[in-house]
C-alpha positions in Angstrom: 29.9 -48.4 15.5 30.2 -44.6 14.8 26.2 -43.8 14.9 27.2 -39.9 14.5 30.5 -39.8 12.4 30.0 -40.2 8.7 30.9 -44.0 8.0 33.9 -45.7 6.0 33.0 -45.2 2.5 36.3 -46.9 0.6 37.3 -49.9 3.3 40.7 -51.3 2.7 40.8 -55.1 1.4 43.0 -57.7 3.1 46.5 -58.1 0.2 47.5 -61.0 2.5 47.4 -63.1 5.2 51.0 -64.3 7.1 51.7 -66.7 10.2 54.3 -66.0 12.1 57.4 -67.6 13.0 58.3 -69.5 16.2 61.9 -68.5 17.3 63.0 -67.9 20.8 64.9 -64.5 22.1 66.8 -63.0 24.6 67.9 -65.8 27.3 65.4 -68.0 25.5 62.4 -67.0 25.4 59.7 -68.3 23.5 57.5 -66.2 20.9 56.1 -66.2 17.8 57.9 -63.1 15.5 54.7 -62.0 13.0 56.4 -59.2 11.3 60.4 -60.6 10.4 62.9 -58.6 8.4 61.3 -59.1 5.0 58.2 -57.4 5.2 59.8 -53.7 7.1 60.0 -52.3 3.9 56.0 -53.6 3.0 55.0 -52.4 6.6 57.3 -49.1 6.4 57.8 -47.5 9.9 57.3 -50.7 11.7 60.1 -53.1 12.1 59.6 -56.1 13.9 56.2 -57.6 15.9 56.6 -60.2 18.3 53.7 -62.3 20.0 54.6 -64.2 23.4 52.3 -66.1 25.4 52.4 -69.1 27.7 51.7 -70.3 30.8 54.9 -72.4 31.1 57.6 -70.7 33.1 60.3 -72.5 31.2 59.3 -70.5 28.2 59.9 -67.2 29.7 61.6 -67.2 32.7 64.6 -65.9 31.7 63.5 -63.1 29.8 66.1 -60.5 28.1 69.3 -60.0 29.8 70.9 -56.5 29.2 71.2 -55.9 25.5 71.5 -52.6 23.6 69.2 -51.1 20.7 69.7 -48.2 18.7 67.9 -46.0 16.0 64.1 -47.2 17.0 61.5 -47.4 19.5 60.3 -50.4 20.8 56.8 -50.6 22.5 56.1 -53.5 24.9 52.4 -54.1 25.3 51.5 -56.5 28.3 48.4 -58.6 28.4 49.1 -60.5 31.5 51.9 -60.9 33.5 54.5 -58.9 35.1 58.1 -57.7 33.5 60.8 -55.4 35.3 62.5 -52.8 32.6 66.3 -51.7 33.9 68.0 -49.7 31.5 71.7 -47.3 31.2 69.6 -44.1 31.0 68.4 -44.7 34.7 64.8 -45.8 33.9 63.4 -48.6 36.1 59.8 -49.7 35.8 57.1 -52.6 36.3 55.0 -53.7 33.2 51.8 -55.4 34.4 49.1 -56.6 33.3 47.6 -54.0 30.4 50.3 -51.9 30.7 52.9 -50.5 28.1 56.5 -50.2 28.1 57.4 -47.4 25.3 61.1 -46.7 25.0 62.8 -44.7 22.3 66.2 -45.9 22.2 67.8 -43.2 20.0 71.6 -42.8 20.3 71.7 -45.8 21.8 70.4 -47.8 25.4 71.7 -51.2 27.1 68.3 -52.5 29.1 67.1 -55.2 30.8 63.6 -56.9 30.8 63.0 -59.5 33.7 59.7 -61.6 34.7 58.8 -61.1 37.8 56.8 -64.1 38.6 57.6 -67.6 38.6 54.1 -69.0 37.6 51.2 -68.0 35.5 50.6 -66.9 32.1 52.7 -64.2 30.5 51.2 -62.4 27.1 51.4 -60.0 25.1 53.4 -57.9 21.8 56.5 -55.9 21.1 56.6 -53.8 18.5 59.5 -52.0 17.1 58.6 -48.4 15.2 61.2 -46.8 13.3 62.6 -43.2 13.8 63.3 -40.9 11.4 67.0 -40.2 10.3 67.2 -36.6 11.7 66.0 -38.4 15.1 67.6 -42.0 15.5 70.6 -39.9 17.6 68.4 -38.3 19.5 68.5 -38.9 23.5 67.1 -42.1 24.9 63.6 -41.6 26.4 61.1 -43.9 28.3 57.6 -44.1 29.6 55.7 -46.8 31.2 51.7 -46.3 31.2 50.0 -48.6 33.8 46.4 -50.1 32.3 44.4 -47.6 34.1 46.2 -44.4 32.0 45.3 -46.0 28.9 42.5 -44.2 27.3 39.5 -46.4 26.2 35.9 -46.4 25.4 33.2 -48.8 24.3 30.2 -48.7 21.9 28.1 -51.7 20.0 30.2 -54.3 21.7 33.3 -53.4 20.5 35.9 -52.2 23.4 38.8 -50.5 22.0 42.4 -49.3 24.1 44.1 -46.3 22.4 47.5 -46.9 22.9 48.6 -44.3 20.4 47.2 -42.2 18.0 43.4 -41.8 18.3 40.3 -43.5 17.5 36.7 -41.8 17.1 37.6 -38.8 18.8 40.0 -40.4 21.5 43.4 -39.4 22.0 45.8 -42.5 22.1 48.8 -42.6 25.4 51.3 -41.8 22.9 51.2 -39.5 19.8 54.5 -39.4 17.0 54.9 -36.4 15.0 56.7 -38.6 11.5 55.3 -41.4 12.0 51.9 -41.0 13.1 51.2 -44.5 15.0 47.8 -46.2 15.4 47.8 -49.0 17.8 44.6 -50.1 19.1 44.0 -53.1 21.3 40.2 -54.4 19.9 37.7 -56.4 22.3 34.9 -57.6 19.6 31.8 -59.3 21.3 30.4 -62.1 18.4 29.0 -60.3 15.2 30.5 -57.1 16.3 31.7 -55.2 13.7 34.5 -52.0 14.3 35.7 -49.6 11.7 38.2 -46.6 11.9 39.3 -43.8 9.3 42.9 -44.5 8.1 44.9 -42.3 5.4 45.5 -44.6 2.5 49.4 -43.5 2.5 49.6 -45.2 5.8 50.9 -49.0 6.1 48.4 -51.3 8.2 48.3 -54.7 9.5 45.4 -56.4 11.8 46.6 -59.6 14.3 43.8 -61.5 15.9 45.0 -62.9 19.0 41.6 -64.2 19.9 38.8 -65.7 17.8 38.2 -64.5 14.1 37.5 -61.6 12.1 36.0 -61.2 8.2 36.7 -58.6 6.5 34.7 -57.4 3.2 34.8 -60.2 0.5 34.6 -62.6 2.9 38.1 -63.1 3.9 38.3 -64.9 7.5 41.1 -64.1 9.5 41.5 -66.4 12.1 43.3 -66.7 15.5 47.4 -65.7 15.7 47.4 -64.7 12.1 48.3 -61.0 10.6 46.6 -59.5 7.8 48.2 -57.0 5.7 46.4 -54.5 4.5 46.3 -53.2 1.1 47.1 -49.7 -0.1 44.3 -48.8 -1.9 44.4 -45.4 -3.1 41.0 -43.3 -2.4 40.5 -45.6 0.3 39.3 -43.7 3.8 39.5 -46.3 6.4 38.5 -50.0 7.3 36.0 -52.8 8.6 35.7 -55.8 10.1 33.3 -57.7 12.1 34.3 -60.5 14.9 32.9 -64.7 14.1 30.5 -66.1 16.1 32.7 -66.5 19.3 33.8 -62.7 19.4 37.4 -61.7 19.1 40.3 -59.9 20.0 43.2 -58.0 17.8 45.6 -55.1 17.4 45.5 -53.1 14.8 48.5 -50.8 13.7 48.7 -48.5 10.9 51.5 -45.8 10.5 52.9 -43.3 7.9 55.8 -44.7 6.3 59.2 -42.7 6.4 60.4 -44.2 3.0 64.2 -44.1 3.8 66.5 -46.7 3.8 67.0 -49.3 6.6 70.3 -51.0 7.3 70.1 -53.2 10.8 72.4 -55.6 12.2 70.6 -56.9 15.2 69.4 -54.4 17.7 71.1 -51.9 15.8 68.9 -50.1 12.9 69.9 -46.9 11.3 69.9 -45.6 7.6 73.7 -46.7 6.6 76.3 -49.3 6.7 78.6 -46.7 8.3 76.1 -46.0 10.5 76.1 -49.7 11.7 79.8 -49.9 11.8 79.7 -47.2 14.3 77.1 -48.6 16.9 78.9 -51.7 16.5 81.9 -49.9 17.7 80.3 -47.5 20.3 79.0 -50.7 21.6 82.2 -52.2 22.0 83.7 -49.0 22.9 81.4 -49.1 26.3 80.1 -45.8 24.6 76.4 -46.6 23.1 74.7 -43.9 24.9 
């Protein structure tokens, strides 16, 4: 894919494959949660990954009533469909269709997130991403990037959407100082094949959303499964090609902040005391 850049020498292998879960959320919601509680400290800064999509508005109408977070970021990534963000800092905003919702709840947030439509398909991911201890109080902050400020290129029939980090040269919508985020958003026409240089202290997955990928050793990846990437030290990067009806994935790879993780719910800090006193701020009316 990268004619003029020096190719991946050491790709990463796939360690394992995992299916999500089906569990609902908010008001009752429907989704399928790929990366649960057990694997944060494998996939080390991300938390949580949730994959929605349907075209039944029973599944999603209702969407998440107010409810606070605390000690994270979370990034909504919209693949169709339309969602309205209200939250106690003041921030108000539309997600549509390939747009992102990135919110860094820090000291602590109460928001909304509403469909607005009461047919079609809704799709897409949230992820959460971890902050750092010195920066889980820090103050709530927001952005939400329509489609058409998300950088993107394409070369050998591979499109690729730099959400954050960067990519051959590209500059993602979002960079992160401690945790260095990559999350790409991969279009793979049939027998395409797409590889990018990773640091092999960084944690990565792959979920295919669309189609199949193989990765080297023949290892098949098929639709709505995650593959966890293995740590493999002296490693520079990885590769993958699509199956023969092309495919779609994210891929996200970050640097791991190795501290310890105590949540309770939308809470997540680095403590038990630390919960306590969301919990009580909360209740308090004092979260932000």
């Amino acid at each position: 894919m990268n004619k003029n850049l020096a190719a991946i020498q050491a790709p990463r292998a796939v360690e394992r494959l995992v299916t999500g879960q089906a569990t609902s959320d908010g008001a009752g919601v429907k989704l399928t949660r790929v990366l649960t509680q057990n694997l944060q400290r494998r996939l080390d800064p991300f938390l949580m990954l949730d994959a929605f999509g349907s075209d039944q508005v029973d599944d999603y109408i209702a969407g998440f009533p107010d409810h606070p977070h605390r000690g994270f970021e979370t990034i909504t990534y919209m693949l169709e469909g339309r969602m309205r963000h209200r939250d106690s800092a003041g921030n108000e905003g539309l997600l549509g269709n390939g747009g992102v919702q990135w919110m860094t709840a820090g000291r602590g947030v109460i928001h909304s997130e509403l469909p607005e439509q009461e047919q079609g398909r809704m799709e897409g991911f949230q992820l959460w991403l971890n902050l750092p201890s010195q920066e889980k109080m820090c103050a709530p902050w927001y952005r939400d990037i329509p489609s058409e400020q998300i950088p993107e290129f394409e070369r050998d029939g591979v499109k690729v959407r730099v959400i954050a980090g960067s990519s051959h040269g590209m500059a993602g919508a979002v960079q992160r100082e401690h945790t260095e985020p990559l999350y790409l958003d991969l279009h793979l026409a049939p027998g395409a094949s797409f590889e990018q240089a990773l640091p092999d202290t960084h944690n990565a997955f792959v979920y295919v959303y669309r189609g199949e990928l193989q990765f080297a050793g023949a290892v098949q990846v098929p639709q709505q499964r995650m593959a966890i990437l293995a740590n493999q030290s002296g490693s520079d990067g990885l590769r993958f090609s699509a199956g023969p009806e092309g495919a779609r994935a994210i891929l996200v790879a970050g640097r791991p902040l190795n501290e310890p993780i105590a949540q309770h719910g939308p809470f997540v800090m680095n403590t038990q005391a630390e919960l306590i006193q969301a919990v009580r701020d909360f209740q308090a009316g004092v979260l932000a």
